[in-house]
C-alpha positions as CSV (number, residue, x, y, z in Angstrom):
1,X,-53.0,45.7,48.4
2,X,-51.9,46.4,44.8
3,X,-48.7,45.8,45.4
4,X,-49.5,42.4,46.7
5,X,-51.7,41.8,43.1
6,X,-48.8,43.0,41.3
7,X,-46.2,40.5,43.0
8,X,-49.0,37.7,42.9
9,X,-49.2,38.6,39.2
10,X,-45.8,38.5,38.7
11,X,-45.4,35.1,40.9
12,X,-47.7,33.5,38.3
13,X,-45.8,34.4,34.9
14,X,-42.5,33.0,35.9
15,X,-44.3,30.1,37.1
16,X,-45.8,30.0,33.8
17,X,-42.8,30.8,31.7
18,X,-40.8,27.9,33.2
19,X,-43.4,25.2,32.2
20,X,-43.7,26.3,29.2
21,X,-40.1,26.4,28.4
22,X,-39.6,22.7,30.1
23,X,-42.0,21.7,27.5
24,X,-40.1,22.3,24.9
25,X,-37.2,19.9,24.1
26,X,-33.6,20.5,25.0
27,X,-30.4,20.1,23.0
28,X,-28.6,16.8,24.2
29,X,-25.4,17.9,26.5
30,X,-22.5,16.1,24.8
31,X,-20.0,14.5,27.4
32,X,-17.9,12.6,25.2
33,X,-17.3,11.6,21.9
34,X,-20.0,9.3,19.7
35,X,-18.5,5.3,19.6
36,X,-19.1,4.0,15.9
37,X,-20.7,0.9,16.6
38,X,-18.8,-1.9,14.8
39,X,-20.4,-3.2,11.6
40,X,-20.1,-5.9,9.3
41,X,-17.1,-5.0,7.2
42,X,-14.6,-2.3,7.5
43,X,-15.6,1.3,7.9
44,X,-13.8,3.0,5.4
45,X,-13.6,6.9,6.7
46,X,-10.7,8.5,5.2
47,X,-9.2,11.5,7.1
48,X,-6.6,12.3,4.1
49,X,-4.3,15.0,4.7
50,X,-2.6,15.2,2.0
51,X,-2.9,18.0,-0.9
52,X,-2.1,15.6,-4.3
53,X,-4.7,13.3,-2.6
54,X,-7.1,16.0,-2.1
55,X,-6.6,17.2,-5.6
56,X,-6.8,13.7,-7.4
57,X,-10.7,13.7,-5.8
58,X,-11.6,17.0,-7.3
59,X,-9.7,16.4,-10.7
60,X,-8.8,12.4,-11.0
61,X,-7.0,13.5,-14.2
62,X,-4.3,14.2,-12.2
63,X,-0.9,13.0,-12.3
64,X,-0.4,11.0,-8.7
65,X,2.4,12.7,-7.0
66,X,5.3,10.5,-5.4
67,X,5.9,11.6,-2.0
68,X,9.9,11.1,-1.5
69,X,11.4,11.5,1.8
70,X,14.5,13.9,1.1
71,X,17.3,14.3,3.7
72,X,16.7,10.9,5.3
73,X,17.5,7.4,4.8
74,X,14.8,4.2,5.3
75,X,14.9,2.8,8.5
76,X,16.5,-0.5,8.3
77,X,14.0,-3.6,9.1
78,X,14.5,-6.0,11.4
79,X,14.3,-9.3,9.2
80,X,14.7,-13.1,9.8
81,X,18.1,-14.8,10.6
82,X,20.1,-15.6,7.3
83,X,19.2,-18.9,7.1
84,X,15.3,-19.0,8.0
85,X,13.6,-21.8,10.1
86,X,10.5,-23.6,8.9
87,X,8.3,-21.6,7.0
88,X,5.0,-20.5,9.1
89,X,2.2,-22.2,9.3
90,X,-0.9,-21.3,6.3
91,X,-3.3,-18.7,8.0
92,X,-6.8,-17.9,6.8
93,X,-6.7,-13.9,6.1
94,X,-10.0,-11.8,5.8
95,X,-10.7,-9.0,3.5
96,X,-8.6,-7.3,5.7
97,X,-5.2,-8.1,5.5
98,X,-2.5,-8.2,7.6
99,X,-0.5,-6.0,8.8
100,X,0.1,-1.7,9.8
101,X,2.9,-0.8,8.2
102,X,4.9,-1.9,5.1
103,X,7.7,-3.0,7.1
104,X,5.6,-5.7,9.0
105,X,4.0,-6.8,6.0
106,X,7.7,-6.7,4.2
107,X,8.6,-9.2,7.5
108,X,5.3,-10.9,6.5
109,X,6.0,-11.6,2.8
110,X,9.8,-12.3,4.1
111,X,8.9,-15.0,6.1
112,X,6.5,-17.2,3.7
113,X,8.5,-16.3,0.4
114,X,12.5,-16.1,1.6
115,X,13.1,-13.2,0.1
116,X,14.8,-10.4,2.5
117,X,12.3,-8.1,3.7
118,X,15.0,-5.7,2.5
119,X,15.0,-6.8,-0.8
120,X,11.2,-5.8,-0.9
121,X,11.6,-2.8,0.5
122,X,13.9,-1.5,-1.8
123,X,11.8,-2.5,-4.9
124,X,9.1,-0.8,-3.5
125,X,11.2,2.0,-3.2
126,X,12.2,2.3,-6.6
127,X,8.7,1.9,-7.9
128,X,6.4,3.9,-5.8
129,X,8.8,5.7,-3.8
130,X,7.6,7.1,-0.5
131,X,4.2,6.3,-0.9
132,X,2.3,4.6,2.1
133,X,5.9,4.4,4.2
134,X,5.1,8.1,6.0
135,X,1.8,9.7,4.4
136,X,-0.7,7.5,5.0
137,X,-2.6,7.3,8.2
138,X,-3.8,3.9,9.7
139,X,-7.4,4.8,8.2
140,X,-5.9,5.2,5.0
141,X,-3.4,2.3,5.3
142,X,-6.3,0.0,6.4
143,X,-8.5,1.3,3.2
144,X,-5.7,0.4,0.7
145,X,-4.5,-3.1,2.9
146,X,-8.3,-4.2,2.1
147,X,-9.6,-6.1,-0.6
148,X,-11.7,-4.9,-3.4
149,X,-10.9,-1.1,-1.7
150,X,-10.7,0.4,-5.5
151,X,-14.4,-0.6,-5.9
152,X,-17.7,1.7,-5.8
153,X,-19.2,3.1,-3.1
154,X,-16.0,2.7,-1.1
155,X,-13.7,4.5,-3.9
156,X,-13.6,7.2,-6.0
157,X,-11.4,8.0,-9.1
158,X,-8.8,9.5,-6.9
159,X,-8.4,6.9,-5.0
160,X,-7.7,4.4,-7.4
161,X,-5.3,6.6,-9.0
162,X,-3.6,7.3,-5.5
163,X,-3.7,3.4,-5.0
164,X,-2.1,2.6,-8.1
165,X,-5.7,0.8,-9.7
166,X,-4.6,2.0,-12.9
167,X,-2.6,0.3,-16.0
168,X,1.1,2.2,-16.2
169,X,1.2,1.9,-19.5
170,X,-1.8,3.7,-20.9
171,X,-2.8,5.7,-17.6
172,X,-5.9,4.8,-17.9
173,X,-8.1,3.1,-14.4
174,X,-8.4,0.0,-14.6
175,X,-12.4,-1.8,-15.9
176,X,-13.1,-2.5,-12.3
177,X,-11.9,0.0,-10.5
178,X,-14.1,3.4,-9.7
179,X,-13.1,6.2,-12.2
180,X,-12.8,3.0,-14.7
181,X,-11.4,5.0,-18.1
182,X,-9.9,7.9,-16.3
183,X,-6.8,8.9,-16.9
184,X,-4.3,9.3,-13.8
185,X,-0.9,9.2,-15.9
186,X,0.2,10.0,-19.0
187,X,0.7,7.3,-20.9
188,X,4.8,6.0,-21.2
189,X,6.4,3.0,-22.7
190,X,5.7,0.9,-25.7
191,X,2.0,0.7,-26.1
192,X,2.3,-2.8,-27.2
193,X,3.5,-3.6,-23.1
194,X,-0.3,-2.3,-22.1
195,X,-1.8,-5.9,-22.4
196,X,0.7,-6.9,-19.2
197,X,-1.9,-5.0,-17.0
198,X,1.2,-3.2,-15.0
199,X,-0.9,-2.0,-11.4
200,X,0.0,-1.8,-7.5
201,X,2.7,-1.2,-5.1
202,X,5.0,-3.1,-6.6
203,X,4.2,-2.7,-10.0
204,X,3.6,-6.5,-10.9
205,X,2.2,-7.3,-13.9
206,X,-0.8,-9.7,-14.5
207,X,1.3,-12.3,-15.9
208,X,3.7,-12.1,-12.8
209,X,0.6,-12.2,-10.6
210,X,-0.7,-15.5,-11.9
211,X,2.9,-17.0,-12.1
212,X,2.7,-16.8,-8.3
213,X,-0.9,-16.7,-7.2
214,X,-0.9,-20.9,-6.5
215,X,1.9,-19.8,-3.4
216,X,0.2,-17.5,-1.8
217,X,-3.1,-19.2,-1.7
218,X,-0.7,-22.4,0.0
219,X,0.0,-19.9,2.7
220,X,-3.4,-18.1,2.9
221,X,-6.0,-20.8,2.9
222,X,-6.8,-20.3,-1.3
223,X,-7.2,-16.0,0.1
224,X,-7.5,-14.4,-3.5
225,X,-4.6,-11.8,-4.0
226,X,-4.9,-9.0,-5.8
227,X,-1.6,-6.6,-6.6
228,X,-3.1,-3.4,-5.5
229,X,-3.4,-4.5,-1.6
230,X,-0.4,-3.3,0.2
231,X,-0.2,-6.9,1.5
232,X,-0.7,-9.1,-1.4
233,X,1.8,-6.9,-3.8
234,X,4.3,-7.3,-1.3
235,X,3.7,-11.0,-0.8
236,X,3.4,-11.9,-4.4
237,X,6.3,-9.6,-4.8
238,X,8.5,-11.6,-2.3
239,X,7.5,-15.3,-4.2
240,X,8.0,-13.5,-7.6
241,X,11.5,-12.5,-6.7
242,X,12.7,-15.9,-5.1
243,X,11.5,-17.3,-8.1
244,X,13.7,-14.8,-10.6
245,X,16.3,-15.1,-8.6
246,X,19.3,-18.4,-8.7
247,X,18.2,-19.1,-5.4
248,X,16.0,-22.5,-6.4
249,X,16.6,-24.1,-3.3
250,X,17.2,-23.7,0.7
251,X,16.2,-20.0,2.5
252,X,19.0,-18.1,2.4
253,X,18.0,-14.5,3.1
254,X,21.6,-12.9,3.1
255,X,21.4,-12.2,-0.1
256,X,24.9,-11.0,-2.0
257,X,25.4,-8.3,-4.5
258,X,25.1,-11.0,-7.4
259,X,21.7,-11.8,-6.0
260,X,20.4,-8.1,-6.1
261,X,22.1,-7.7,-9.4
262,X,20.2,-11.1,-11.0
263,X,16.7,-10.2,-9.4
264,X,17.0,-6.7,-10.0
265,X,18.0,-7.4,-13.9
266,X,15.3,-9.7,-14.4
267,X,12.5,-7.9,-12.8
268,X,12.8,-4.9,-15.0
269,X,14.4,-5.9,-17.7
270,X,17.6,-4.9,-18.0
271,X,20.0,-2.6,-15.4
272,X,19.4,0.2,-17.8
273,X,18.5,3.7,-15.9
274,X,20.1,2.8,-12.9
275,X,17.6,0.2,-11.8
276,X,19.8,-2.5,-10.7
277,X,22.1,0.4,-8.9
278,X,19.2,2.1,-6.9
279,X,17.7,-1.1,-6.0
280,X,21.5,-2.2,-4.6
281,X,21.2,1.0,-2.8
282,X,18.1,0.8,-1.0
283,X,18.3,-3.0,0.1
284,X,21.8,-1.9,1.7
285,X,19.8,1.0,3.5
286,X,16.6,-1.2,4.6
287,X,19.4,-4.1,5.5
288,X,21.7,-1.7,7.7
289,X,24.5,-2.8,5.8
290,X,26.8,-1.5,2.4
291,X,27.9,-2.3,-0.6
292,X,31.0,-0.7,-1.9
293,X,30.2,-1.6,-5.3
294,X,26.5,-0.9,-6.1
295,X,27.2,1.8,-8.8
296,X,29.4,-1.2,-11.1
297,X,26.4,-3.8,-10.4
298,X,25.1,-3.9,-13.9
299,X,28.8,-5.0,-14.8
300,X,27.7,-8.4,-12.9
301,X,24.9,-9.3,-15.5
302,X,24.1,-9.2,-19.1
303,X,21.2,-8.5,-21.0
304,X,19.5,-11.7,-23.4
305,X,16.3,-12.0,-25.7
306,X,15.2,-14.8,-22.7
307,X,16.4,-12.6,-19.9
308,X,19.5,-11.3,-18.0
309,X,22.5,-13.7,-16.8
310,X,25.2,-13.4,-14.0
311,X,28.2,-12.7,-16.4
């Protein structure tokens, strides 16, 4: 009979034991992944991999560091026929722009401007180098290809030094940017030049920006452009270069070594430091073809006061 009390007993408590452990609430079993539900603008998670970047958030002071692809050679881009069709038809464009990769948006800015998508490739090259080609992932890419990216909350002080939001000439972030007065270069060059407002991609100034501004917004619907958006220093880039170069009329986009030379000259300057050499060099890469001469292509123009001439 005791025995029967003590399993009864018994009986009872693990009754009791699993009520009260139902009543208390469980942890969620996780089947699959949480959906972001889409908002209103752009979600702007960064999942950087990259050590300078990671180092320009803990100390923006830092100098950005170009990320050059050594060993290889650019992938040529598959641009339009030499002698373009009608230009495209103006688009409306959001906040965010256009485009994955630099090589579309180089096709992009080909297209509307008639400069060879080659051509803008290999400026880009010689300005920023590497940068957004192979280190950036398409969360990053998208961030940068947005407008407005370099502005708080979105942005810190490392981004807008990784982005190029700051003025080459002093170093300094630019007055609307997050990090605004931080340093992310030394500062190089005459001082004097710090007015032009030198920022982006491409490294356009502000002057060179408003020179072209009116044909972008008569291909993007009156969009704003901004230099430091992948897209919109590439695009003014492409109508800034048709318009340096002797090219007034038509849409030839086999351009010569005369062409690279002129553009080349009058973009920087002058051919001095191999500029008008490495430019030659890259376009021939990015355009799958060579030029035997690209290393005597600052013999084809000559510096002036007003700007560089085809000798």
């Amino acid at each position: 009979m005791a025995n029967n009390k003590i399993i009864i007993v018994i009986l009872v408590l693990v009754v009791a034991g699993t009520a009260l452990i139902g009543a208390f609430p469980q942890s969620p079993k996780v089947t699959s992944s949480p959906t972001n539900a889409p908002l209103a603008r752009p979600t702007f998670y960064k999942d950087f991999n990259l050590p300078s970047l990671l180092s320009l958030k803990f100390w923006p002071s830092a100098t950005p560091t170009m990320f050059i692809q050594t060993g290889s050679s650019p992938t040529p881009v598959q641009g339009g026929n030499p002698t373009a069709g009608p230009l495209p038809t103006p688009m409306t464009i959001g906040k965010v722009r256009p485009g994955s990769s630099l090589q579309e948006i180089a096709r992009i800015a080909e297209a509307v401007s008639c400069t060879p998508a080659a051509f803008i490739l290999a400026i880009k090259t010689q300005e920023t180098q590497q940068r957004f080609f192979t280190t950036a992932t398409p969360s990053v890419f998208r961030f940068y290809n947005t407008f407005d990216w370099w502005k708080p909350p979105y942005a810190t002080a490392g981004d807008s030094c990784y982005g190029y939001s700051y003025n080459t000439i002093t170093g300094l972030i630019s007055p609307d940017a997050a990090g605004a007065g931080t340093r992310c270069a030394n500062a190089v060059g005459n001082p004097s030049a710090a007015s032009q407002g030198i920022m982006g991609l491409m490294q356009i100034n502000q002057s060179e920006q408003n020179s072209v501004t009116a044909k972008f917004q008569q291909f993007f619907k009156g969009a704003t452009p901004d230099r430091r958006v992948l897209f919109d220093a590439m695009v003014l880039g492409g109508f800034l270069y048709k318009k340096l170069s002797t090219q007034t009329t038509g849409c030839d986009l086999n351009w010569g070594i005369k062409d690279i030379a002129i553009v080349s000259c009058r973009f920087y300057g002058a051919c001095t430091d191999n500029y008008c050499e490495n430019v030659c060099k890259y376009y021939a890469d990015y355009g799958g073809q060579k030029f035997n001469n690209c290393t005597n292509i600052s013999n084809l123009v000559v510096g002036s006061p007003t700007g560089c001439k085809l000798k």
